[in-house]
GUTILO-477763 format. One record per atom (N, C-alpha, C, O): y negated, z, x. Coordinates in steps of 0.1 Angstrom, whole numbers, plus 5000, padded with zeros to 4 digits. Atoms other than C-alpha are relative to their C-alpha. Layout:
% GUTILO-477763
YZX/...
% end
This chain:
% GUTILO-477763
500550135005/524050894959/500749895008/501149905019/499350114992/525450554966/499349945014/498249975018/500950064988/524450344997/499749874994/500449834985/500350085007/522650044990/500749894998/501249845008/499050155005/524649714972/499549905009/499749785005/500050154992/523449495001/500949864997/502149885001/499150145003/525149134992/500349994988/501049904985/499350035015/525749204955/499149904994/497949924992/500350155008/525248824938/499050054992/499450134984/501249975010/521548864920/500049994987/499150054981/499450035014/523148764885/500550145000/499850234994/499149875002/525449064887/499050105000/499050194991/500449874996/523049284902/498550024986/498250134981/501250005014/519949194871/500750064990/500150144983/499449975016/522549254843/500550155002/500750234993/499949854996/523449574861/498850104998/498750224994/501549914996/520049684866/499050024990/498250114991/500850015007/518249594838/499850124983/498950154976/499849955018/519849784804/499550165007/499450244998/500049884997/519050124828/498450054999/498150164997/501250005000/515250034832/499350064984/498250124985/500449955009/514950124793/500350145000/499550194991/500049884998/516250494801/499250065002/499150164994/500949994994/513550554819/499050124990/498750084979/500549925001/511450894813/498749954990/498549974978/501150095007/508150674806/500549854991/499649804985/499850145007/509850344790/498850004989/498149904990/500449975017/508050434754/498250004998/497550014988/501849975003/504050444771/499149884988/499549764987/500850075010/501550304744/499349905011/499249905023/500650074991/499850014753/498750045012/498650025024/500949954989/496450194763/500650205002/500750294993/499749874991/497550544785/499250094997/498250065003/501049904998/495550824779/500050105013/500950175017/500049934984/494350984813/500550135000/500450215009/499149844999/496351314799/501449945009/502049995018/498350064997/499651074801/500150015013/500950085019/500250034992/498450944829/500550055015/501350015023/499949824991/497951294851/500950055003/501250115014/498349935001/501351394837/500749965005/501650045007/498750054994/503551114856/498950005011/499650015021/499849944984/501451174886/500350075008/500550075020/500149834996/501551524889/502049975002/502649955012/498450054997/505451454883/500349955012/500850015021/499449994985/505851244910/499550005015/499849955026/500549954992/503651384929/501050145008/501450165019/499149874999/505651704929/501849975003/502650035010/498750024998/508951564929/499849935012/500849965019/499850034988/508151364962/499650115008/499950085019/500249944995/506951664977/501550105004/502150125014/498649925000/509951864971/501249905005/502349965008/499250104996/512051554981/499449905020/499749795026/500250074993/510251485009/500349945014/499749845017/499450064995/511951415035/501849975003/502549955013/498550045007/515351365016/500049805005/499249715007/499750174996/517251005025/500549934984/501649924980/499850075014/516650834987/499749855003/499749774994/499950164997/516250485007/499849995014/499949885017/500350014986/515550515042/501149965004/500949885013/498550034994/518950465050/500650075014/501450025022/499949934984/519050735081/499449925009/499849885020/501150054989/516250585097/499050095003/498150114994/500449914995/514950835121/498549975003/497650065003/501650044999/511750665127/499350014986/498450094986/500350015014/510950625090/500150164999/499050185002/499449885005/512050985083/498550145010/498250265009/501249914994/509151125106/498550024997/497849935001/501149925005/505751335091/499149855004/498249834995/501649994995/503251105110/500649815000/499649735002/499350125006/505650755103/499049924991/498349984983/501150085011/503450435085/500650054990/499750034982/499750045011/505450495056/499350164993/499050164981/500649895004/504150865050/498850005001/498250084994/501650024998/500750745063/499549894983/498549914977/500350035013/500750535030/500150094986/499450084976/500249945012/501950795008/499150115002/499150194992/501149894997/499351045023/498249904991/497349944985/501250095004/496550795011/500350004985/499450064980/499649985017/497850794972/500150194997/499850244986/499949835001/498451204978/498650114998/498450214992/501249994999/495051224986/499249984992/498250044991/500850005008/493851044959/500350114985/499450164978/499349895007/495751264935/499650124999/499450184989/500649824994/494451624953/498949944992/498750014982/501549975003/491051494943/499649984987/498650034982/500049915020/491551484904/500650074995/500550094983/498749955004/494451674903/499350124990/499750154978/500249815003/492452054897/500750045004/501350114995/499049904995/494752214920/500249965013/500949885018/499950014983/493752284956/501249995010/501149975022/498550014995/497452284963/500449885009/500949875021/500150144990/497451934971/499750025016/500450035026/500849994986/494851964999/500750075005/501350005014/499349874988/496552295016/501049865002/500649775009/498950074997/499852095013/499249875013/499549905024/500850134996/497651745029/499550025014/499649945023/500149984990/496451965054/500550065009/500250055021/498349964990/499752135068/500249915005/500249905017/499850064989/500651825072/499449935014/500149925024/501149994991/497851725094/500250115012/500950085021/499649904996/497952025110/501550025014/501450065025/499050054994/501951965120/499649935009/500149955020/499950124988/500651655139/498950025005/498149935008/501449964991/497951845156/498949905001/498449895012/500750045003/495551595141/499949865012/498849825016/499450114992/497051305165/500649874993/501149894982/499350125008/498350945154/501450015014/501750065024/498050024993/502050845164/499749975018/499149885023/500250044990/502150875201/500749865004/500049785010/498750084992/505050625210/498649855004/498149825015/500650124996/502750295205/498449984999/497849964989/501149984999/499550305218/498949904984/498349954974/500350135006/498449945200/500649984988/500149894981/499250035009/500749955174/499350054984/499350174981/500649945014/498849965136/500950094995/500550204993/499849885005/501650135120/499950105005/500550194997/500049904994/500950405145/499050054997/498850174998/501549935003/497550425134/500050104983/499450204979/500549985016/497850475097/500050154996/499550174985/500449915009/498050845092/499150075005/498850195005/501849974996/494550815110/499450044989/498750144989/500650005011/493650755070/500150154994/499250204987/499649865007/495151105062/498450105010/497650175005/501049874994/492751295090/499049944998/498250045000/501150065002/489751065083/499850054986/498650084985/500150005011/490251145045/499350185001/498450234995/499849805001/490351565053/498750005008/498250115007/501350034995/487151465074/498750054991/497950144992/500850025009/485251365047/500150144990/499450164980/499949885013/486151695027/499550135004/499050214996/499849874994/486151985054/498849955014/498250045019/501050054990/483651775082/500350135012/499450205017/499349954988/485851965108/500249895017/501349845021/499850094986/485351755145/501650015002/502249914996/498649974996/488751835154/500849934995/501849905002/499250095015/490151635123/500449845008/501349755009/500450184997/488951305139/500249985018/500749885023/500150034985/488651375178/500749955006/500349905016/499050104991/491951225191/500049874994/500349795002/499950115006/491850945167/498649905008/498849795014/500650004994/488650895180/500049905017/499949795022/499550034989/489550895211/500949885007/500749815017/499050134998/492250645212/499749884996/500549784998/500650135003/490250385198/498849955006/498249855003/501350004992/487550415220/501049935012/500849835018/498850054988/490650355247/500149854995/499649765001/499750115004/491850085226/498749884998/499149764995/500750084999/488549905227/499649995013/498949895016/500450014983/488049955265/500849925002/500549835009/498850104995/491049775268/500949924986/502049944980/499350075016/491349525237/500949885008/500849815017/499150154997/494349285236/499849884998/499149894988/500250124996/494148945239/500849915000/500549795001/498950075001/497748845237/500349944979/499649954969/499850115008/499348625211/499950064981/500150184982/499749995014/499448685171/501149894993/501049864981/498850015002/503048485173/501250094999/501850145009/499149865000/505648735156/501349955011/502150045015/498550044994/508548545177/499550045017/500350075025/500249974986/506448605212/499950145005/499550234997/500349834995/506448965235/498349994995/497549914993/501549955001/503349145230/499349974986/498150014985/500650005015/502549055190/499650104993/498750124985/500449775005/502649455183/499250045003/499050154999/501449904995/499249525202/499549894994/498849865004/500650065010/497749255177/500550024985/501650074982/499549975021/497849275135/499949884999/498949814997/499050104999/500349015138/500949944983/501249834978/498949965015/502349085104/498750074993/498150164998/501249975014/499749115070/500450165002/499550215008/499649865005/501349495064/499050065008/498350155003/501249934988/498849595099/498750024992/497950114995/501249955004/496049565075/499550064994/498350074993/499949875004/496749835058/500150105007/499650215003/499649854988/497850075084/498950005006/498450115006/500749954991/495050015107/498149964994/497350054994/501050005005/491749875092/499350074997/498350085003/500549875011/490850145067/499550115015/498450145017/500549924993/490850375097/499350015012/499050115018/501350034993/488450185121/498950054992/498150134995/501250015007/486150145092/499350154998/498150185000/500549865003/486450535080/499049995018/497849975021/501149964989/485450585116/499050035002/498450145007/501750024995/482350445119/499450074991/498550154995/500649935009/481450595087/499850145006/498650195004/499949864995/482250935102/499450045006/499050155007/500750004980/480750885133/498349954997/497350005001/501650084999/477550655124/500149905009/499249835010/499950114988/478650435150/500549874993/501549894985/499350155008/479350055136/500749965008/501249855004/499050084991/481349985169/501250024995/501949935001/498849995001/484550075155/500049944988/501249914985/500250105009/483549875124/500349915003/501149854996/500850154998/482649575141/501649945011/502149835011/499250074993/485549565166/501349964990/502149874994/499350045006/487849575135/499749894992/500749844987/500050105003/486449305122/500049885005/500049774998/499550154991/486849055150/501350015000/501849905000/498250005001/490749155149/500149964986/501049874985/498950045008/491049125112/499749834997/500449754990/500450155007/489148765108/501449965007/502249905000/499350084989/491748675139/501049974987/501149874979/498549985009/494948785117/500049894985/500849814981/500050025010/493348695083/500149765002/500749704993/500150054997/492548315102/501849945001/502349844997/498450014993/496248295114/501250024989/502349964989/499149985011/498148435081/499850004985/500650054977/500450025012/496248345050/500049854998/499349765003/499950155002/497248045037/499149984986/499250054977/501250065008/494047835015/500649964990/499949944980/499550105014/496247684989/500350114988/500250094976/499049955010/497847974975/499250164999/499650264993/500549874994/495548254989/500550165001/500150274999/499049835000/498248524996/499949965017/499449875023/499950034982/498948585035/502050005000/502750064992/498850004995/502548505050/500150155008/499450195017/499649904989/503848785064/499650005014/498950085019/500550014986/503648675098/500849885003/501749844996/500050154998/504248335114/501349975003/501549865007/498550085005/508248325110/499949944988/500849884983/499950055019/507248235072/499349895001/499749824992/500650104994/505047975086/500949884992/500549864981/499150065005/507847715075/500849984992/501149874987/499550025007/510047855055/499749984990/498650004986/500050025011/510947765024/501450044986/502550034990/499149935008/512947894994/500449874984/499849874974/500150155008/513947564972/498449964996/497849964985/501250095002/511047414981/498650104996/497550044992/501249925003/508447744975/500150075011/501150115017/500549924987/506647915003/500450164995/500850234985/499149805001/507748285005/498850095002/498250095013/501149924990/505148525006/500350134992/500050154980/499749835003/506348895002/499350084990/498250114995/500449955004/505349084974/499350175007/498150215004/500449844995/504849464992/498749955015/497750025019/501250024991/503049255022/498649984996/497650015003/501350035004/500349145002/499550084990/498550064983/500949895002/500049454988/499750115007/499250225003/500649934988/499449595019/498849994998/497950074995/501650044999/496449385022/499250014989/498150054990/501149995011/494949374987/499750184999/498550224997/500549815000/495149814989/499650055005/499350165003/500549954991/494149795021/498449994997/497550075000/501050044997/491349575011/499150084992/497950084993/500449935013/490849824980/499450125013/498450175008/500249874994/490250115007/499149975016/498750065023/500650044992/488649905034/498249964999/497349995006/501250005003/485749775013/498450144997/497250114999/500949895001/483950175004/499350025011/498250075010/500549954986/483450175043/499149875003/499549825014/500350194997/481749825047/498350024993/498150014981/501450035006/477649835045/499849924993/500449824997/500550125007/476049605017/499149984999/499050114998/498950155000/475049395014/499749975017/498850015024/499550054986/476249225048/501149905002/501949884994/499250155000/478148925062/501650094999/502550064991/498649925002/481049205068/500850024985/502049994983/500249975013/480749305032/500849854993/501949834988/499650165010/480948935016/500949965005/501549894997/499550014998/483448885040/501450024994/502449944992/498549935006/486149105025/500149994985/501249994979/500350045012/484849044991/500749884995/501549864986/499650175002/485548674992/501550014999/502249984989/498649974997/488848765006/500650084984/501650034979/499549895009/489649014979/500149924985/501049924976/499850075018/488748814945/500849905004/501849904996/499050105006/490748494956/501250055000/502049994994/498649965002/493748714960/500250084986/501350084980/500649935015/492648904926/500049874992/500849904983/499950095008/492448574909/501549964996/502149944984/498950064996/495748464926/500950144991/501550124980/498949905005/497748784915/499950034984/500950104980/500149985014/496848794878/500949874993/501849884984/499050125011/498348424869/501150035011/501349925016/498750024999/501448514886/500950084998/502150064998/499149905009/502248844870/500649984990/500349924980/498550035012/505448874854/499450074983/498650144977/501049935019/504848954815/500750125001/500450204992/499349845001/507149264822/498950095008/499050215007/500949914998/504149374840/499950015016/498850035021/499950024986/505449354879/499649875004/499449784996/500050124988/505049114908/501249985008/501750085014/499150044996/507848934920/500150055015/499150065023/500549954988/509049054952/500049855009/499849875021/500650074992/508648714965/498949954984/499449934973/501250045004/505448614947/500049924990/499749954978/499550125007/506348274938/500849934992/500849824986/498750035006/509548324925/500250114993/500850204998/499749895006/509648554900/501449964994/502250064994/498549995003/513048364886/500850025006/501850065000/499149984991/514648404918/500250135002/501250165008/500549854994/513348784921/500050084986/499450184988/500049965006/513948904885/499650144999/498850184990/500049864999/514149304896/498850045000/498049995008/501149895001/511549534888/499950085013/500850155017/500449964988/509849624922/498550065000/497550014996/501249955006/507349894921/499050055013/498050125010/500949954990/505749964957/498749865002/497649905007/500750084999/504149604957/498950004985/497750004984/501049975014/503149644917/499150115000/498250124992/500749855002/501849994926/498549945008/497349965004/501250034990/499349854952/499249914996/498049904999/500750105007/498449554929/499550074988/498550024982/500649925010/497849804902/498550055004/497350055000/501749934992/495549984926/498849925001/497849954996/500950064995/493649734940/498749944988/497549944989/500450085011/492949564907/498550154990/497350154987/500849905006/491649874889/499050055011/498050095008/501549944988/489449974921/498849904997/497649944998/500950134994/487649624922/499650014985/498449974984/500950005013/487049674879/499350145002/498450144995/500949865002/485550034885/498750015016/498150105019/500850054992/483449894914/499149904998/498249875006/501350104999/481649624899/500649895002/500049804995/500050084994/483449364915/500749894994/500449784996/499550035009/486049274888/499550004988/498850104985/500849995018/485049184850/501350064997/502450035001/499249945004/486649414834/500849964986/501750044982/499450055006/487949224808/501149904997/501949874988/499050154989/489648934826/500950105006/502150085002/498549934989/491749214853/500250154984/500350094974/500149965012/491949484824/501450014997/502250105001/498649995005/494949384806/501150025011/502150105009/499149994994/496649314838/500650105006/501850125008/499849854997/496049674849/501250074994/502450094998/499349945009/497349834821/501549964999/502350045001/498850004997/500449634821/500650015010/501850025009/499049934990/501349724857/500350114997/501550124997/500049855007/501150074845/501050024993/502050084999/499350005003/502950044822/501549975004/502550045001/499150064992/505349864842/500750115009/501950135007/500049954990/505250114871/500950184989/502050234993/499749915002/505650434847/501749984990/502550084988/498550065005/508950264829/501350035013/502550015015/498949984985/510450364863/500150105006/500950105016/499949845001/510050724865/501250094996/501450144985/498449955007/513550864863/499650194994/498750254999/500149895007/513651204842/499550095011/498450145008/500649904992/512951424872/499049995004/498550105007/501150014993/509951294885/499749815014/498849755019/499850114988/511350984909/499549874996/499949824986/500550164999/509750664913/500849925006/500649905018/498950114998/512550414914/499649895002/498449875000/500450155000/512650044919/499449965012/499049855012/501050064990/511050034953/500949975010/501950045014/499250054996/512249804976/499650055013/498550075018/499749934986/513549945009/498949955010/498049875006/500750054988/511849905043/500349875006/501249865014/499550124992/511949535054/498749905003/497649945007/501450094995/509549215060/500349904992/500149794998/499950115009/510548995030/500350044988/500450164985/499549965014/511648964996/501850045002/502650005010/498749974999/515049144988/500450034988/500349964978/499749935013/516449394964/499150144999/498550195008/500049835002/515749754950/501150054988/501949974982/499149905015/517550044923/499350054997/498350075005/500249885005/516750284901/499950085007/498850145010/499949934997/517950484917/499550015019/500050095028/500449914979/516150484959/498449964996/497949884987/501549995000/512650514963/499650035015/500550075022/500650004987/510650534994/498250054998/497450034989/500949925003/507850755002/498749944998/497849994992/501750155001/504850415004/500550034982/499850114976/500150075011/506050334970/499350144989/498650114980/500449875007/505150724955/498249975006/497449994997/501250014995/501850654975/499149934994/497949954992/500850135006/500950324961/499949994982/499449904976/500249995011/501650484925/499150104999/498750134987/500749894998/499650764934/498349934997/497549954988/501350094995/496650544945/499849974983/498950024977/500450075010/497050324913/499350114986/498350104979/500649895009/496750624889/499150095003/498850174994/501249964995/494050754906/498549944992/497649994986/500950115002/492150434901/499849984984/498749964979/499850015013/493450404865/499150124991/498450094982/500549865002/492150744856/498249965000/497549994991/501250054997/488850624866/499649924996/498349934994/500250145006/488650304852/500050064985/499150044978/500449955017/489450504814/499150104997/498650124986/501849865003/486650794819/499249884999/498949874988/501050005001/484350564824/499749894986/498549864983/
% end
């Protein structure tokens, strides 16, 4: 496979990219999906990222990325998961729990403090809830009981030392949130609840901007500007809306916690409906969908999710988010290359950029996993 066209002129690279998107395995889905269709492109690339799974289809020989217990596997373990559990085929789970298993039921040693170190906490908190094995949870456990003995206190500026033992950069609220909350659930204990909610108001206070209600990345975006439009990353703020989709189940109601994330959650749900593209994605900068033409599907996959969770919860009218669903869907399954690959997803970075057809990255299999999960659920009922 080629390596990535880094620097090719966005004109060139649309008119390149665009006549191939009609190829596409799914291009041809009906407007409404039937949850057989549905089943069939997850199971697809469900199975083809397994068997591809730690192949270099966008990582770019990045040895950190390329490891079992890595955030980017901790996100597609959370879509893998939701998959095993409509799938009919205990397969999943064995597979879900090998890997588990591999990482002797441990999060990433290297950074204590570090959220993406936490995230494939979500994987052993998930296999918790299925198998109610101690073992599953006890170092996770552990390390956050540490981490609250000794909470940080330093800065939530991405440009200062020490911003990594805070959820500094939006993407943290997906890697680590969800797996305080499971926690407490696990446990009965609300302290691991409660201390994640004085960290995320901090972050949410510090990187959610009121006008537009998306979050900046993290406070180098603070200023910039892109002819004159604020920049706010499409895949970061689908960090947070999928985090918020997997954060809220764990969250007692009603409660100030509860309305808290709630509030949070519909103005970005409001905000993400009038800015989707009529092709059915989200720009990978937000704002700029003319600047950002390319079909980007790890940010659409998480906005797909989120959306359909919050209508099969009550929390969305289903007739207002609805359409929007269905055309991410659509959108997302137009990008399924004949074998099973989920194309279109933009590499590992912390802004808007490019993607191909042809690289994919294991979040973005995760965050289509998730959404058809949710989709599946939203047409039974």
């Amino acid at each position: 496979m080629s390596k990535f066209r880094v620097g090719v002129p966005l004109g060139i690279l649309t008119a390149a990219l665009f006549p191939m998107v009609g190829t596409f395995a799914g291009a041809a889905q009906p407007p409404h999906p039937t949850v057989k269709q549905i089943k069939a492109d997850m199971k697809r690339v469900a199975d083809w990222q397994i068997e591809h799974l730690e192949d270099d289809y966008g990582r770019n020989n990045n040895p950190r990325s390329c490891d079992l217990n890595a955030w980017t596997y901790g996100a597609l373990y959370v879509g893998m998961e939701k998959w095993a559990e409509i799938a009919g085929d205990e397969k999943y789970y064995t597979w879900l729990r090998g890997i588990a298993e591999s990482q002797e039921w441990k999060l990433r040693p290297e950074r204590f403090y570090h959220a993406d170190d936490h995230a494939i906490g979500q994987l052993y908190l998930s296999l918790y809830g299925k198998y109610n094995d101690p073992k599953m949870i006890a170092a996770t456990q552990k390390q956050f009981d540490e981490i609250m003995a000794k909470t940080p206190t330093g800065t939530l500026d991405h440009t200062k030392k020490g911003h990594s033992q805070r959820w500094s950069w939006c993407d943290a609220l997906f890697m680590a949130p969800p797996v305080w909350a499971q926690l407490s659930s696990a446990t009965g204990d609300p302290k691991y609840r409660n201390w994640m909610f004085g960290e995320y108001k901090a972050t949410t206070e510090y990187l959610f901007d009121q006008e537009e209600h998306l979050y900046f990345r993290d406070s180098r975006f603070f200023e910039q500007r892109h002819e004159g439009s604020k920049i706010f990353w499409s895949r970061g703020n689908g960090w947070v809306f999928g985090g918020l989709a997997l954060l809220l189940p764990e969250i007692p109601k009603p409660s100030e916690q509860y309305d808290y994330f709630v509030n949070i959650y519909k103005q970005m749900a409001e905000k993400l409906i009038s800015i989707q593209t009529p092709e059915g994605y989200w720009a990978m900068s937000l704002l700029e969908a003319d600047t950002y033409p390319t079909p980007e599907t790890s940010g659409t996959g998480f906005y797909c999710f989120g959306l359909a969770w919050g209508i099969n919860n009550g929390i969305l009218d289903r007739s207002t988010y609805e359409p929007s669903v269905l055309n991410a869907w659509k959108a997302l399954s137009r990008c399924i290359t004949e074998d099973g690959m989920l194309g279109y997803v933009q590499p590992i970075g912390a802004e808007p950029g490019q993607a191909w057809p042809d690289r994919t990255e294991v979040y973005g299999s995760g965050a289509f996993l998730a959404a058809g999960a949710e989709l599946v659920r939203m047409l039974e009922q």
